[in-house]
N, C-alpha and C positions, 0 to 999 in steps of 0.2 A: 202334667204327667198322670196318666189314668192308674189304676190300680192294675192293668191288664197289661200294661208295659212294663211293672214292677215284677224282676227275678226275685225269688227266694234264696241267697245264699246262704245255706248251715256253715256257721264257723265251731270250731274246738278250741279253748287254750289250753294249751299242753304245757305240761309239766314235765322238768328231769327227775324229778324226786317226790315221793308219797311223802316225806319230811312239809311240801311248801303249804307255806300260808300267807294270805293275801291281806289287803287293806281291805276295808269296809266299803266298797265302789259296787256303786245299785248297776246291775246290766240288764233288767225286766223288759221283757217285750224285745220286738225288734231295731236294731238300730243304723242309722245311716252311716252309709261309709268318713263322716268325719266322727262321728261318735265312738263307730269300733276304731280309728287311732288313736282318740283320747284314752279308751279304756286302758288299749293294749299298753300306751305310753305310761301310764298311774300303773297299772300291774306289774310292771318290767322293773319301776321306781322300787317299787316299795316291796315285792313278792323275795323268799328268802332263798327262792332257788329260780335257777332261768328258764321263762316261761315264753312262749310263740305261742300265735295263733298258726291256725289250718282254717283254709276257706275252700270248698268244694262250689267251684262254677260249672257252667254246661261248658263242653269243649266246643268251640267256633267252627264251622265249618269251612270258613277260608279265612286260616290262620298263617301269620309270617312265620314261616321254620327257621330254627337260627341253629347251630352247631348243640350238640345234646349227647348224652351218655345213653343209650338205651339196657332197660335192663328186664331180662324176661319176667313172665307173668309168675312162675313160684321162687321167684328172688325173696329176697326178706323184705324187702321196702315194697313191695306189692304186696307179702301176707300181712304186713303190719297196717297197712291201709285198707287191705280190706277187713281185718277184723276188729278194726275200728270204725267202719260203717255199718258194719253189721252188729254190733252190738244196742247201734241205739237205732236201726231202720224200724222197731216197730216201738217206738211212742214216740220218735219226732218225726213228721210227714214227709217235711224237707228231706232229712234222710234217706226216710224213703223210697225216694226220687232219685236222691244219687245212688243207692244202693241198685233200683232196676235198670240205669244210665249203663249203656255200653263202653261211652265216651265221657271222662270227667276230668278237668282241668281243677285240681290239687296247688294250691297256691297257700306256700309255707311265708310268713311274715317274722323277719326274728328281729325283735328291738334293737335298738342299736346300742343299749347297756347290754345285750347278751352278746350282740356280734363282739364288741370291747372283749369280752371275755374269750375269745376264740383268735385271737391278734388282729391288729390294728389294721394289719394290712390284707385282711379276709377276700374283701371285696372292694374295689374301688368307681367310681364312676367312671364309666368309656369318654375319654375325650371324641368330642367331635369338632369331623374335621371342616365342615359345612361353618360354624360360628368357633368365633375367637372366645375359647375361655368355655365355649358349652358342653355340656355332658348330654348322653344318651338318656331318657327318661326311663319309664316304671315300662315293663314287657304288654302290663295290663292295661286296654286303652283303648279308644276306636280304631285304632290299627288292628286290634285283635275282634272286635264285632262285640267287646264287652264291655258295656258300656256304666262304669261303677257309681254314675249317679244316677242310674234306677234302679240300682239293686237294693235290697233290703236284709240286713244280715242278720240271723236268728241264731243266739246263741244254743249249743246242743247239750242240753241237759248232761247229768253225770252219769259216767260211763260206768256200763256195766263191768263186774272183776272179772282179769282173763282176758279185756282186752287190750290191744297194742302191748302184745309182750309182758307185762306186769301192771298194769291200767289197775291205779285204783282211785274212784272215785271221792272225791271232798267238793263241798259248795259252800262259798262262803257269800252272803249278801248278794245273792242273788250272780254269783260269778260260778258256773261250772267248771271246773280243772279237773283234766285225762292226763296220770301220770303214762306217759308214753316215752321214755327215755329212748330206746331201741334205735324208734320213729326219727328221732329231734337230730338223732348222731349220724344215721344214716344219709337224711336229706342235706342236712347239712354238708356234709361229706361228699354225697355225689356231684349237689350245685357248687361248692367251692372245687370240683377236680374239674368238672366242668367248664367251668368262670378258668381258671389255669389252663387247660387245653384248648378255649376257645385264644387265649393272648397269645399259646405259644404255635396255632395255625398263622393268626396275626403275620408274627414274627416271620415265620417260613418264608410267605409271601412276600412279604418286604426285602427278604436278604434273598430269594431267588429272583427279584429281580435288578437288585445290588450289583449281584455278583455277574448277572450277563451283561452287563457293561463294563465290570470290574478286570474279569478274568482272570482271577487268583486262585488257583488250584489248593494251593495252602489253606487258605478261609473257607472254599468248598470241602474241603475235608472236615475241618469242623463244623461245619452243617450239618454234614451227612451223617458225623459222629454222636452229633447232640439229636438228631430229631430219629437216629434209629434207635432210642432207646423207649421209644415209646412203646413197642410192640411187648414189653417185658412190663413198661408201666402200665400197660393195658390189662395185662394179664391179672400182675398183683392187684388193681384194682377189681377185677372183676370177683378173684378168690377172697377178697376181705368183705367184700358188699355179701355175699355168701356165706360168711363169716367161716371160712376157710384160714388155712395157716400158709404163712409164706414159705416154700421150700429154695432149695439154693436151683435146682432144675430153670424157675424161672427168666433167669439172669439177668435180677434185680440187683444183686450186689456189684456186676458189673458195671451197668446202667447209673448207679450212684455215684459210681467211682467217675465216671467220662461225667456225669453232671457235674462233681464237686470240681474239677477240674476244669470245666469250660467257665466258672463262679470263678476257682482261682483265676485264670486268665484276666477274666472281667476284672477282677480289681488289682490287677498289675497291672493293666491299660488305664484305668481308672487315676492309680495313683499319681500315674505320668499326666495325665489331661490335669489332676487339680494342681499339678507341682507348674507346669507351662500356664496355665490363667493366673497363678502368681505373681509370675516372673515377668508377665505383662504389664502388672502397678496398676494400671488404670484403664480406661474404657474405650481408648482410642487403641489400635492395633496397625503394624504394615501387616498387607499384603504377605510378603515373603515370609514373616517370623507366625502369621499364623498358620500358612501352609506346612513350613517346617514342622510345626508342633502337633498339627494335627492333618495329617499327609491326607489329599483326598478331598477336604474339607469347603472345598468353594466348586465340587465338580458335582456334575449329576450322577448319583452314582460311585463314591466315591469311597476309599477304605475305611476314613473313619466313622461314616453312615455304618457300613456293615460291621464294624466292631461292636458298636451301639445296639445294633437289630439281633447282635449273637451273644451280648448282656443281657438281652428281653428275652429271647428263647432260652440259656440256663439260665434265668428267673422264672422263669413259666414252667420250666419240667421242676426246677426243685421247687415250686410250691406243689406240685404234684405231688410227688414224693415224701412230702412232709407231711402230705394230707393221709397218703398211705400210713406211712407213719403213726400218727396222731389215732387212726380210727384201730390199728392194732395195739396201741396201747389202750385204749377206750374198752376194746372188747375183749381186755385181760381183767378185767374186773366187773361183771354181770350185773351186779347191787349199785354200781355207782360209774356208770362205762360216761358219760357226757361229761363226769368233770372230768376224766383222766384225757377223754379226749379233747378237752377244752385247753390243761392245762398244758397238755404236749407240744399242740399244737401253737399255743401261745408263744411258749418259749424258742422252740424251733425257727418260729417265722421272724422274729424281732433281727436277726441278722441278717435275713433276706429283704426284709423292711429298709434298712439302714445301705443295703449298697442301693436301692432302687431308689432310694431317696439323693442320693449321691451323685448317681448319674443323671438324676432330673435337673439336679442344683449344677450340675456343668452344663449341661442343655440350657439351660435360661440365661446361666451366666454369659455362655457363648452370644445366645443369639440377642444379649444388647451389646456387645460390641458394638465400635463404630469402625469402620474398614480404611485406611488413609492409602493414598496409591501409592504404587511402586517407587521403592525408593529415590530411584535413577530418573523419575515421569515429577515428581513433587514440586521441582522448578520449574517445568519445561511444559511444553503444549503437551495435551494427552488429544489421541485421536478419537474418532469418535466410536471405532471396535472397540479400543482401550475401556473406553467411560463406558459400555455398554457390559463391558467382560466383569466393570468394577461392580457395576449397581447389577447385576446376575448372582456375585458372589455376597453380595450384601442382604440380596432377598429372600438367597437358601439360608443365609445365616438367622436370618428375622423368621424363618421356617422352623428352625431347630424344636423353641421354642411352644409350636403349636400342638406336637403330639404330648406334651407334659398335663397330664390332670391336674385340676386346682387340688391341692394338699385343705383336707377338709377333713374337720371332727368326724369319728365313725356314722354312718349314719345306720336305716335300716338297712337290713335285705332282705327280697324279693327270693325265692324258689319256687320254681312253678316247676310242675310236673304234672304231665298228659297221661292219662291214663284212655288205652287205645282199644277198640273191640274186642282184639282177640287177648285183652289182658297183660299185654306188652305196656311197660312204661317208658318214659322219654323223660329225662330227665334235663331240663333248659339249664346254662348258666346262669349262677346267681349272680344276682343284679341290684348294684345299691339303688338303693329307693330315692 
């Protein structure tokens, strides 16, 4: 690797708080991308307030677009990035660079002791469907034209005061820290609503095409119920990144109410599914008594598929909602907005956590079942449509299974955010690392 193939990436560690203070960890000179995750890792350990890096990349020129929050160029997560490149574009070069950059690909890093701090259930990795058991990786990669083991990462000295909203500079051993609270709540905030609106397109797709096989008018109704509520969660989201106030005009309060209700739903169907895999004892199953219990359940397309796909879409609008939530309590208190937003949001989400965990654990449970034939067919010759229709329902069952992510310690997350010519931002879904 030449020297000429080596990027300069400027990173920042950000701080919530002019309060933090760090371990004694030397960050001199430039470091390679497995260097900056040990730092970040010993920082996040041991720092007394929760601290992210920022790494400013060149933006790729043919880059994979994936679903994103767009937000205009005098938003507040566009002034807070810019005047935190502007404060140190004249003594660090690197900056420099990104400062004259039309196009800059903004790539927020948050430990996975700080994600812990914002609920468990933040971000989780995308199951795929390609491998049994695999997750989606990092957005950062040769897929994107950036290729992180020839970059070189320069940390950016301390920031001048006045930037990122109340940016006050401390350096401790050679570690620069930019209090940027504003910054941390914002990005945070827009990739977790984003990561939420990317599951609950997901979801749409899946029960739109449930239901044209289905043909249940009822269940259609609750689609249409649950996913037009977004035009109100669009809104609210757009007046709080603003740092605007929520009025009743919007008709969020409506919106919450058909959320919390499609959640109730969810777990009165929920209860019944764990109260029937009880009352089964054991791992063998007929035919007849698992259809009765779970109607639908051995067909393409079938009710209790769409029950399931309309528990993921209200989980994906009420973590929307929670995230609204979360960042209007954050920005009720100016001097200290990321813990209030941390802690909101914590609490909020632990019950959204626990039915998602719920219906995962009936999903798995279902799909080791073992299927026995028809009661009436147990003694007698089965035909061979029969043994065909049996090992069909055995395979969707072994299916259930696949779209469940592994249940895995927090890890990090990934926010990447494009910053586009005319000053417009995109803000990507946050993505466990």
């Amino acid at each position: 690797m030449s020297d000429e193939d080596t990027t300069v990436v400027p990173f920042w560690t950000l701080s919530t708080a002019d309060t933090a203070s760090v371990p004694a960890v030397s960050a001199d000179g430039a470091l390679t991308p497995g260097r900056l995750a040990e730092l970040r890792s010993a920082l996040a350990a041991f720092a007394t307030a929760p601290l992210v890096t920022l790494e400013a990349h060149p933006l790729p020129k043919r880059r994979e677009r994936t679903a994103g929050l767009p937000l205009d160029a005098m938003s507040p997560l566009a002034q807070e990035l810019s005047r935190l490149v502007t404060a140190n574009a004249t003594n660090v070069s690197a900056v420099a660079t990104v400062a004259d950059s039309a196009e800059v690909l903004y790539r927020m890093v948050v430990p996975a002791k700080v994600a812990a701090q914002v609920g468990r259930g933040l971000v989780k990795p995308m199951a795929s469907k390609a491998v049994a058991n695999g997750v989606y990786g990092d957005l950062v990669g040769s897929a994107t034209n950036i290729v992180s083991a020839k970059a070189t990462f320069v940390p950016v000295q301390t920031a001048a005061a006045g930037a990122a909203g109340t940016v006050v500079g401390t350096a401790a051993a050679g570690t620069a820290l930019t209090v940027a609270a504003p910054l941390v709540l914002m990005a945070i905030a827009v990739g977790v609503s984003a990561h939420a609106d990317r599951q609950r397109q997901a979801a749409i797709e899946h029960i739109a095409e449930l239901l044209e096989k289905l043909h249940s008018d009822k269940l259609d109704h609750e689609r249409s119920e649950l996913d037009g509520c977004r035009d109100a969660i669009d809104k609210a989201t757009a007046l709080l990144l603003d740092r605007g106030r929520i009025g009743a005009s919007l008709g969020l309060d409506s919106a919450v109410h058909a959320i919390s209700t499609a959640a109730e739903n969810a777990g009165r169907r929920l209860r019944k599914w764990e109260v029937a895999l009880d009352a089964f004892g054991g791992s063998r199953v007929w035919v007849e008594d698992l259809e009765d219990a779970f109607p639908g359940i051995g067909q393409d397309g079938g009710e209790f598929r769409t029950h399931v796909e309309l528990a993921a879409l209200a989980i994906a609008l009420k973590r929307r909602v929670v995230v609204l939530q979360a960042v209007e309590a954050g920005q009720s208190d100016l001097n200290n907005p990321f813990e209030h937003f941390a802690r909101s949001l914590k609490v909020d989400q632990q019950r959204i956590d626990e039915l998602e965990a719920r219906i995962s654990t009936v999903l798995l449970r279902l799909s080791t079942l073992e299927l026995q034939a028809p009661k009436g067919l147990f003694d007698t010759f089965m035909s061979r449509g029969q043994v065909d229709e049996l090992l069909e329902a055995s395979y969707r069952l072994r299916a259930l299974g696949n779209g469940v992510g592994p249940v895995s310690p927090t890890s990090e997350v990934v926010i990447e955010i494009e910053k586009h010519s005319d000053g417009t931002l995109l803000v990507l879904p946050a993505q466990a690392a």
